[in-house]
N, C-alpha and C positions, 0 to 999 in steps of 0.2 A: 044244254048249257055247259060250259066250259066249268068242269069240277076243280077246285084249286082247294087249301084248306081256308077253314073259316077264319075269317079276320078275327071273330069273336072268342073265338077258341086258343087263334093264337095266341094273341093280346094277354086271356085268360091263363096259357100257364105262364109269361110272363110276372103277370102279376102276383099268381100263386110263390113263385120264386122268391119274388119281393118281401112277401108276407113272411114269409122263414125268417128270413133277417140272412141270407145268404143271398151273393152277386148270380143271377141268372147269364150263364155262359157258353158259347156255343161256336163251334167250327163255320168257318166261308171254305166249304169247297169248291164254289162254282161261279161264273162271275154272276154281278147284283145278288150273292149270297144266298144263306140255303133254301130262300123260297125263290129265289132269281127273280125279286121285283128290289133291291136296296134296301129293304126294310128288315132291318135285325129282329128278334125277341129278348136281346139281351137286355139285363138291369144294373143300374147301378151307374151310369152314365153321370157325371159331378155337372152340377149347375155352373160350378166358377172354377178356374184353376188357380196353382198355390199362387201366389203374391213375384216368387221367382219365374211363372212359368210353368207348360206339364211335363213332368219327366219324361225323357227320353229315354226309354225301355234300349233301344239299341239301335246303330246307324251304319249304312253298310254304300258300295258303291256297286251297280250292275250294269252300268253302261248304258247307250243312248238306246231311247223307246217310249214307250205308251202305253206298256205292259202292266195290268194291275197284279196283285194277290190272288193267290187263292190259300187257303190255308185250314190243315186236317191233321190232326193223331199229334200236334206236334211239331208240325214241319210247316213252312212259310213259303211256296214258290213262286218267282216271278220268273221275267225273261229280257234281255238287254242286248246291244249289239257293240261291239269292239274288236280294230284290228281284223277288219272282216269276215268277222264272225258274230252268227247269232248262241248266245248261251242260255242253257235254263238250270236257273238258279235254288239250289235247297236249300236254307236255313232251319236253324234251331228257331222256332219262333217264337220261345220266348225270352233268349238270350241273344240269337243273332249268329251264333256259332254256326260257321261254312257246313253242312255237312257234305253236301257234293255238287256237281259240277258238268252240265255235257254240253260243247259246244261243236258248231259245226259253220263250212264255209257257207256265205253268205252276202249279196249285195246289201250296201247299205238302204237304197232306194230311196236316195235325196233329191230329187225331182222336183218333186212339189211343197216338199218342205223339208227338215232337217233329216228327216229318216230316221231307221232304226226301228224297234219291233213293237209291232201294234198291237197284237192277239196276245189274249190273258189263257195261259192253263187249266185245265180241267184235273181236279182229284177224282178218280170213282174205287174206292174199295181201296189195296194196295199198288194202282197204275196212276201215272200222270201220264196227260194223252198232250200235247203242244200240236200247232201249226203256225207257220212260217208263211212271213208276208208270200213267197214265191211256190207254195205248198209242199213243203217238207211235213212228214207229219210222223211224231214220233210215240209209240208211249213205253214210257217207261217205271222202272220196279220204282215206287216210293221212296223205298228204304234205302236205297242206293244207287240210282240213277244207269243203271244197266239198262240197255234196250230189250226189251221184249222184242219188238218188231219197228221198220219203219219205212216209209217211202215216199216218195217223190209224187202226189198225184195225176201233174201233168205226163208222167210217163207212160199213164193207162188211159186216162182222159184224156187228153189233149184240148183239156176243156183253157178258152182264155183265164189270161189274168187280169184284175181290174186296176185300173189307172192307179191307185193307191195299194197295190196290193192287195192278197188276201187278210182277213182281219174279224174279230171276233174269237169267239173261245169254242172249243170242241161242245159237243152236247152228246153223252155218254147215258144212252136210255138202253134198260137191256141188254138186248145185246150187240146194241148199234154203238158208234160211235159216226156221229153226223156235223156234218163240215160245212159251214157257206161256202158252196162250189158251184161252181156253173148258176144257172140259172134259176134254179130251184132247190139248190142242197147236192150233197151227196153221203152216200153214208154206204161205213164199212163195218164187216165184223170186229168187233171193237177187242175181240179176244188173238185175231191172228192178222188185219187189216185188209183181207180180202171186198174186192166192191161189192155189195148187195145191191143198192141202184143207186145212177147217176140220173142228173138232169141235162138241160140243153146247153150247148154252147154260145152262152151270152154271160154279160155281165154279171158278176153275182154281186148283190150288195156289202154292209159293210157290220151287219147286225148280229150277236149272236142266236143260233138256232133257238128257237123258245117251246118248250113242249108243252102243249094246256092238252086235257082230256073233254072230248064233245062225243055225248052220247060211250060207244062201246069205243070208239076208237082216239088213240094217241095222234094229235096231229102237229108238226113243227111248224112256227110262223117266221119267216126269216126274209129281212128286206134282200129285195135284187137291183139290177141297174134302173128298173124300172116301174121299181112299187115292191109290195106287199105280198108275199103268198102265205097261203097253208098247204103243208101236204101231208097225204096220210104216211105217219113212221114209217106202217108195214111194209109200203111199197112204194113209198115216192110219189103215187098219183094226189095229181094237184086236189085238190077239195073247195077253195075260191082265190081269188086274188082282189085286190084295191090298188088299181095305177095311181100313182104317185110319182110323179118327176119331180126330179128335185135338180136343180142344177148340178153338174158333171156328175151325176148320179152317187151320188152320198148320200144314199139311203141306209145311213148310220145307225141312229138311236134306236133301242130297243122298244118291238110296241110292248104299252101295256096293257090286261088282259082286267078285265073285272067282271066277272059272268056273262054276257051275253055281251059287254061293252066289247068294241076296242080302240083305243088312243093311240093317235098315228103322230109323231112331229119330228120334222130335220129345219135343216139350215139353209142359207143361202135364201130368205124371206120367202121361203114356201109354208113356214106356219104348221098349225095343226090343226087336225081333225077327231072326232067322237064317233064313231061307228057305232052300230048292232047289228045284232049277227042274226039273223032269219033264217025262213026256208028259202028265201029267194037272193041268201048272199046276204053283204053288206050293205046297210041303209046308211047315208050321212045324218046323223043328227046336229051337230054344229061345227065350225068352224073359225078359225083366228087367224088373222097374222100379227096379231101380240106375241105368239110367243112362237121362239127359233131354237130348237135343241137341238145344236150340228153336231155333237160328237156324242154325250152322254145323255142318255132318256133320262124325264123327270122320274119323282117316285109318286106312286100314291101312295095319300097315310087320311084316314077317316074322311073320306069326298074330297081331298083336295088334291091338286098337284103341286110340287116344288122341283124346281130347276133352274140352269141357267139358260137366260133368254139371249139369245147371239151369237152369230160367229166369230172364229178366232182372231178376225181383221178388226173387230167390234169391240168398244168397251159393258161387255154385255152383262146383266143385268138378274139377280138373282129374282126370281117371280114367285109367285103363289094363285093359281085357278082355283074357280069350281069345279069340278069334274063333271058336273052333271049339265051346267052350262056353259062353260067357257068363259063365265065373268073372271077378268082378274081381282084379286083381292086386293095386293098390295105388289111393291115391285124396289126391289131394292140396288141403286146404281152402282157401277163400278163392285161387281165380283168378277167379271172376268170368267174364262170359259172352264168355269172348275164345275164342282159336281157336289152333290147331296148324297148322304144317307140317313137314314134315318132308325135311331134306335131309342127306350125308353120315354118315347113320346115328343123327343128333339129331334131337332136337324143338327146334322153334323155336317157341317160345312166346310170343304177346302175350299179358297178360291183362286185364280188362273194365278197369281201370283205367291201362293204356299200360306196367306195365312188361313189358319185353322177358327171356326167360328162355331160356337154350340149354342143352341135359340130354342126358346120355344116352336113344336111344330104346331104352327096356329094362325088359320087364316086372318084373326085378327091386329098382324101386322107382324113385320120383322124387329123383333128384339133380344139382341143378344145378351146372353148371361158372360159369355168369355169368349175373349180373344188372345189368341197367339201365334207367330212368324214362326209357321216348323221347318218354311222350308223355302232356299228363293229360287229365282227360276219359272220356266213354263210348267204349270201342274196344269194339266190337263188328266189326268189321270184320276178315276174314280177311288177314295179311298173305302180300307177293307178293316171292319169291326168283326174282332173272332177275341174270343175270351179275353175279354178287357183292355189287347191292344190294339190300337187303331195303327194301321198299314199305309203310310203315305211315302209317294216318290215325285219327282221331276221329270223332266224329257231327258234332262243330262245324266239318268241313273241313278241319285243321291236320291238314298232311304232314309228317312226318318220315322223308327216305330214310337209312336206317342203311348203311356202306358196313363190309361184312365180307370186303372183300379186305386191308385194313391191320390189322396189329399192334401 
């Protein structure tokens, strides 16, 4: 069974926190945050905001992209592209003050849509590890944005690129640090960037690497041009795979993992699926084309799923599943391709056009407690809950940090 921590547990100190009469507060280092499925432990999350509107903690400009947060010890990083170049950006994160800055040349890679950088940073310890639509891959000191090490992957691989570029967040297990590359991953020593194994030259998809634990071994699940894999950490060797085409291969969304389950869904009306994991592979247990998660996976919170349903051509549709059947519960029009998190027992909601929405998480229907316009523009961008502020941007670069410890 894929060991993950207990839901019950978590929840649990959670609540303990609550009970203090103190806000339970906690870093996003990684992207979908520190358990990498969206769903925080923090508390203290406000039913309503003030009557003006939620404070704005602080607002910054990082240029065009699709780059979320990540944020640890302090420090707020994202990543933006301007003047042909990609930069990756430090802040003070709770004031917003610059504190450093590394940028480097860079196509825009407007092609197929407006371009600009797609992949979210990785924190592990005092390193930020970045990759770059074209695979630049950098990590550097925390505290001041010095290179440790960096390089080019395609110079050693000469693995392709995918029509959209490379995309997702580094996965920093160990002493790997591991990349959607190629076909089935790649991963380097995460301490000096030397390759420990590569995969095949094909597409890689567009997901970031996801570590669950089956049995004695660590294995990474990470979409490719062509579906689904796992591979084992240690060595790359595949373990199973679920073909899954998806049109132009936008095997995007992150799966998610619930013990033996696993939830598959992208966009483009390919829908989603419910797996379980056996000795003989993956079995489908059901399937949908109710619901289209083309860029951000939904989250699970107590059996259910929440997300947005459609692509970005689409006026798509915030939803609510079963998890265990694929019944949908409810469905609610006109959100647009934004994304959920979910902290204190709500849904935090952007949607594709910046407003901010907090609701009960509850299959029993979509009802908001508060609404507010933090931000206009294309949000497509997952936002980031780390000790009491919430982390939102646009495609055009404009940060708005939302500050939900005041009333």
């Amino acid at each position: 069974m894929f060991r993950v921590m207990s839901p019950k547990i978590f929840f649990l100190l959670a609540a303990l926190a609550a009970c203090t009469g103190s806000i339970h507060a906690a870093d996003w280092p990684y992207w979908r945050g520190p358990q990498r499925n969206g769903v925080s432990a923090e508390t203290g999350v406000p039913e309503k905001f003030p009557a003006g509107g939620p404070a704005i903690a602080w607002q910054a400009k990082v240029g065009l992209g699709f780059s979320s947060f990540v944020v640890a010890k302090g420090r707020a990083f994202t990543m933006g592209h301007a003047a042909g170049k990609d930069t990756v950006f430090a802040f003070d994160a709770t004031t917003g003050k610059a504190l450093w800055k590394h940028s480097y040349p860079a196509d825009l890679g407007d092609k197929f849509f407006e371009g600009g950088t797609t992949g979210t940073p990785t924190v592990d310890g005092e390193r930020v590890f970045t990759l770059s639509r074209w695979g630049d891959v950098f990590c550097l000191e925390a505290a001041s944005g010095k290179i440790v090490w960096s390089k080019r992957v395609q110079d050693e691989t000469n693995v392709r690129i995918p029509d959209w570029g490379f995309a997702g967040a580094p996965l920093a297990h160990e002493n790997l640090l591991v990349l959607n590359v190629g076909e089935a991953g790649l991963a380097l020593d995460k301490a000096t960037g030397k390759i420990i194994w590569q995969s095949a030259d094909e597409n890689a998809g567009y997901s970031t690497p996801l570590p669950v634990k089956r049995g004695n071994d660590w294995l990474a699940l990470l979409g490719t041009g062509a579906g689904y894999v796992a591979v084992n950490l240690r060595d790359g060797k595949e373990a199973w795979r679920i073909k899954w085409l998806t049109e132009y291969g936008v095997n995007a969304s992150d799966p998610i993992v619930d013990g033996d389950k696993i939830f598959l869904c992208t966009g483009y009306g390919k829908g989603g699926a419910l797996f379980e994991l056996g000795a003989d592979g993956p079995k489908q247990i059901w399937k949908t084309k109710m619901f289209h998660t083309q860029l951000n996976g939904a989250v699970l919170f107590q059996g259910h799923l929440y997300g947005a349903d459609g692509d970005t051509t689409e006026k798509a549709s915030l939803k609510c599943l079963d998890f265990a059947t694929g019944a949908e519960k409810w469905s609610q029009p006109r959100f647009g391709s934004g994304s959920v998190i979910v902290a204190d027992g709500k849904l935090i909601a952007l949607g594709g056009t910046g407003e901010l929405t907090i609701a009960p998480a509850s299959p029993d229907g979509f009802q908001p407690t508060a609404r507010a316009q933090v931000l206009g523009g294309k949000c497509w961008t997952a936002p980031v809950l780390a000790n009491g502020l919430l982390y939102c941007r646009n495609g055009r670069g404009d940060v708005a940090v939302v500050d939900l410890r005041k009333r």
